[in-house]
PAZAPA-4460 file (N, C-alpha, C; in steps of 0.05 Angstrom, whole numbers, plus 32768, in hexadecimal, padded with zeros to 4 digits):
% residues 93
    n_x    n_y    n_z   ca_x   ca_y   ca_z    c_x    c_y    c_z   seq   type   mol
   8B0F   8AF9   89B6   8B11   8B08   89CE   8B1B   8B24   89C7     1      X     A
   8B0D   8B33   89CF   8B18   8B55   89CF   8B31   8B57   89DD     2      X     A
   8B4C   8B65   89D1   8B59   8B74   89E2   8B57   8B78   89FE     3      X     A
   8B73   8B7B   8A0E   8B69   8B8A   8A25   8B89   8B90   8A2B     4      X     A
   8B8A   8BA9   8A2E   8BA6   8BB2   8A40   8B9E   8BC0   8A5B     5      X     A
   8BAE   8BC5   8A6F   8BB2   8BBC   8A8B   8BC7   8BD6   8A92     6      X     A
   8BC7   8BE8   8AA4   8BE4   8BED   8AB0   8BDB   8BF3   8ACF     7      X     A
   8BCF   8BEA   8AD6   8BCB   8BEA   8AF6   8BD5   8BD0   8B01     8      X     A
   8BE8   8BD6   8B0A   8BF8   8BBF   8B18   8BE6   8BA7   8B29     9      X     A
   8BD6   8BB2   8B34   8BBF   8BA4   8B49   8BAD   8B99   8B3A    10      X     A
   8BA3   8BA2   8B22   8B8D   8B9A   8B09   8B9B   8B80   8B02    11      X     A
   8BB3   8B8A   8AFB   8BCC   8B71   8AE6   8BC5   8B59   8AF8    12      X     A
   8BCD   8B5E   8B0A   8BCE   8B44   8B2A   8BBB   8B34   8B1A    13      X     A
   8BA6   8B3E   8B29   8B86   8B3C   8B2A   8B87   8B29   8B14    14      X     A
   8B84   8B37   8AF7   8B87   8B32   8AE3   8B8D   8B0E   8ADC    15      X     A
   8BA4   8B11   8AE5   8BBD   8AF9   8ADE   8BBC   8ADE   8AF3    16      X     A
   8BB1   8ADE   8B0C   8BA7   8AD0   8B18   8B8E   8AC4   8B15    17      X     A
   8B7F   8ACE   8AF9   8B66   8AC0   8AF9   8B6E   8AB1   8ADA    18      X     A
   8B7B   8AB1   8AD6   8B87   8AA2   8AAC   8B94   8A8F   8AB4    19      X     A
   8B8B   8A71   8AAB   8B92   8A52   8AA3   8B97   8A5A   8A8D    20      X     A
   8BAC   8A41   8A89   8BB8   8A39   8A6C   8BB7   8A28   8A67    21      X     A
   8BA9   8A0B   8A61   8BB6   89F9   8A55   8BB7   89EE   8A42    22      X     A
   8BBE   89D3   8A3A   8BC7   89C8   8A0F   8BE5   89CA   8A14    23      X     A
   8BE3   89CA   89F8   8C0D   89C5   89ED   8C10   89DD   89F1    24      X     A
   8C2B   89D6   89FA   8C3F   89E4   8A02   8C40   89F1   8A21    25      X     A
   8C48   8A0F   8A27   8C4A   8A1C   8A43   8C29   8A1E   8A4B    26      X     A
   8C26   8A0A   8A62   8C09   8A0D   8A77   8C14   8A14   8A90    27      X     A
   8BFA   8A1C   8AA1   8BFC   8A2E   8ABD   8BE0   8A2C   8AC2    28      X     A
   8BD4   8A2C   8ADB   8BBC   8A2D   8AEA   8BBE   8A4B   8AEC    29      X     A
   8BD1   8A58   8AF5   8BD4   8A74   8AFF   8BE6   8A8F   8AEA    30      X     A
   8BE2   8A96   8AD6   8BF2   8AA4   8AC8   8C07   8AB3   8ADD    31      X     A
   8BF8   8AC0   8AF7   8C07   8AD8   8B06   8C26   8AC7   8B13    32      X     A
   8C20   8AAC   8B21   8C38   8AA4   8B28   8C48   8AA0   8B11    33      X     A
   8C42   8A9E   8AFA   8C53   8A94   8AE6   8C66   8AB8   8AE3    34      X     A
   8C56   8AD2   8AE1   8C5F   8AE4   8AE4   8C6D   8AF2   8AF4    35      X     A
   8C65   8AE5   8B0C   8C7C   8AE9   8B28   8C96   8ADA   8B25    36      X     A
   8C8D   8ABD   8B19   8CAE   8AB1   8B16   8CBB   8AB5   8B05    37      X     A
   8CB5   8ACF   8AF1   8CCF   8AD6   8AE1   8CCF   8AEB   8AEE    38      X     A
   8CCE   8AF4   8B07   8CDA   8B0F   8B12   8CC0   8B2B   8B0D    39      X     A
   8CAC   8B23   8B02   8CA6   8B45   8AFB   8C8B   8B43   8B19    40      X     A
   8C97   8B50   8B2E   8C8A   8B4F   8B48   8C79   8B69   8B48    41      X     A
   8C7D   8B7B   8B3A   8C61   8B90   8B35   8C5F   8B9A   8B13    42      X     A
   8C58   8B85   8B07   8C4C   8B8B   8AEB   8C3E   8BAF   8AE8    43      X     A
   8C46   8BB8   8AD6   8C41   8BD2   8ACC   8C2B   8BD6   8AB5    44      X     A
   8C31   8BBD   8A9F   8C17   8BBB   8A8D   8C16   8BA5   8A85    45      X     A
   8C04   8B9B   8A78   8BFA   8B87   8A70   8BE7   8B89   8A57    46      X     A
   8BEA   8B7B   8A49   8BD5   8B72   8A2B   8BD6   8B5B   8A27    47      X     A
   8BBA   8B55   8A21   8BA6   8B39   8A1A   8BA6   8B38   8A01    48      X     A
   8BA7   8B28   89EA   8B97   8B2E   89D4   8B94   8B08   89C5    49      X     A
   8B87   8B0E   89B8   8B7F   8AF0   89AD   8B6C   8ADC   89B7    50      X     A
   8B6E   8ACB   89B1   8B4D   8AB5   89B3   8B62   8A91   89BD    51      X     A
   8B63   8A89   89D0   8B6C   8A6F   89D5   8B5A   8A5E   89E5    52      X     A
   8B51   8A49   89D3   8B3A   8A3C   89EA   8B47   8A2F   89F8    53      X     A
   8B5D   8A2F   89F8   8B69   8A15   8A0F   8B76   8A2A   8A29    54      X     A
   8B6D   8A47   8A29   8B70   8A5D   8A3E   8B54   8A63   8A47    55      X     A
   8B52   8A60   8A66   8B43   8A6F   8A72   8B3E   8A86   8A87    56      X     A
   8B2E   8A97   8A86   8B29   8AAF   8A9D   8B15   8AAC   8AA5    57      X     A
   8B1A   8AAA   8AC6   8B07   8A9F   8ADC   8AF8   8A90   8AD6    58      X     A
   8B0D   8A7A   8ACB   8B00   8A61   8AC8   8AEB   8A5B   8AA8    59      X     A
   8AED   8A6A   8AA1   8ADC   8A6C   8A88   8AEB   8A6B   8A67    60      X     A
   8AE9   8A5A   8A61   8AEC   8A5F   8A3D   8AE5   8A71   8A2B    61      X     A
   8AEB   8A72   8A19   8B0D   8A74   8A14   8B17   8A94   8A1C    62      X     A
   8B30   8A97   8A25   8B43   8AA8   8A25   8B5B   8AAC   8A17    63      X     A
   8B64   8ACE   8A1C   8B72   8ADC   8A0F   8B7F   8AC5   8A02    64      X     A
   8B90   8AC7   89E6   8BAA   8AAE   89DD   8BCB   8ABE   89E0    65      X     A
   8BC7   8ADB   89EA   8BE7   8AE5   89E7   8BE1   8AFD   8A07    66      X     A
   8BF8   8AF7   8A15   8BFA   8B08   8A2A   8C16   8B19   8A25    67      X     A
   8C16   8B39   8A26   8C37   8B39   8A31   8C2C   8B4E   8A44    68      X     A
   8C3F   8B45   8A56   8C44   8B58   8A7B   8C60   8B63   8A7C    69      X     A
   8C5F   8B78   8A7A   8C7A   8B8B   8A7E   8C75   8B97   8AA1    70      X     A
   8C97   8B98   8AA2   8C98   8BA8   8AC3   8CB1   8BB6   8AB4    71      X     A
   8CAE   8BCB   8AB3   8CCC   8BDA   8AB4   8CD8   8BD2   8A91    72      X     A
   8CED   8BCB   8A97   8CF8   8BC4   8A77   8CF3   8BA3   8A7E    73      X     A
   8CE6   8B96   8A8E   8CE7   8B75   8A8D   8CD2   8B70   8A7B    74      X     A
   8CCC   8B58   8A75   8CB5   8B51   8A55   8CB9   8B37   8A62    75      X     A
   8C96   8B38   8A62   8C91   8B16   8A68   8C74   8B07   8A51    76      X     A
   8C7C   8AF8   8A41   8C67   8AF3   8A2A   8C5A   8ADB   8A27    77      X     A
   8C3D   8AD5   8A1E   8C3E   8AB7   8A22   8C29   8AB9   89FB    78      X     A
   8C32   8AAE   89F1   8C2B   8AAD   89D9   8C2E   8A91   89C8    79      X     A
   8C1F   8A91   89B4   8C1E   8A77   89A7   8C01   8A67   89A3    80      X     A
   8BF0   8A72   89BB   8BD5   8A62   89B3   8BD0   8A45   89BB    81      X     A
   8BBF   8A3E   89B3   8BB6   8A1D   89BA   8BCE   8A0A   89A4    82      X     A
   8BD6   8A19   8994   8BED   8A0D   898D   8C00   89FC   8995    83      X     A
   8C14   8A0E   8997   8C2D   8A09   89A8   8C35   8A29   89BE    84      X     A
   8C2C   8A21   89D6   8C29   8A42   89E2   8C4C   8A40   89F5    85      X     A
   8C4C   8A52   89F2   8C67   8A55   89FF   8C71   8A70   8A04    86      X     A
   8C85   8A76   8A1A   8C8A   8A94   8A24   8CA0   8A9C   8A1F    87      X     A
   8CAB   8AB0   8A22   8CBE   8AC6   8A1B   8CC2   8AD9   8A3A    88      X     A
   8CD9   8AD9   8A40   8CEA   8AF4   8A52   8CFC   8B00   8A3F    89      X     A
   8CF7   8B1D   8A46   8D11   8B27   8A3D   8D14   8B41   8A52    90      X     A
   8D2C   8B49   8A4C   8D2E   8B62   8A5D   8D44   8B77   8A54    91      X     A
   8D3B   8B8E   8A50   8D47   8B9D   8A40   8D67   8BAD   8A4B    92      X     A
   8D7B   8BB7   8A49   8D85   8BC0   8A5D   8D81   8BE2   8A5D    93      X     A
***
């Protein structure tokens, strides 16, 4: 999968409401609620990068394997792959 970074908050939405996850470890039907429930309610940017067949966009195989969505100094990450995938918050002060 090619790259892709993001900073239109409405694109990000868009974006993140169409990416499944599932396999070992952190799954979601919906990446964007998973992004709303750590707090980042208008994402600023976003980057895709990597190859995970057990991820899909709009419904289709395979998708991105590493997301991170920043709002401000918050960091929301989902990395790891068909591996063991799992996420990360942090927030800077």
């Amino acid at each position: 999968m090619q790259a892709i970074e993001l900073n239109d908050p409405a694109e990000i939405c868009e974006f993140l409401q169409n990416i499944a996850l599932s396999g070992n470890g952190f799954n979601t039907e919906c990446l964007l609620l998973e992004v709303l429930e750590a707090g980042l309610d208008y994402p600023d940017f976003l980057k895709a990068e990597g190859e995970d067949a057990n991820a899909s966009y709009k419904g289709k195989m395979p998708a991105w394997e590493k997301y991170h969505v920043r709002q401000g100094k918050r960091v929301f990450m989902v990395y790891g792959g068909s591996g063991a995938r799992r996420t990360h918050f942090s927030e800077t002060p």
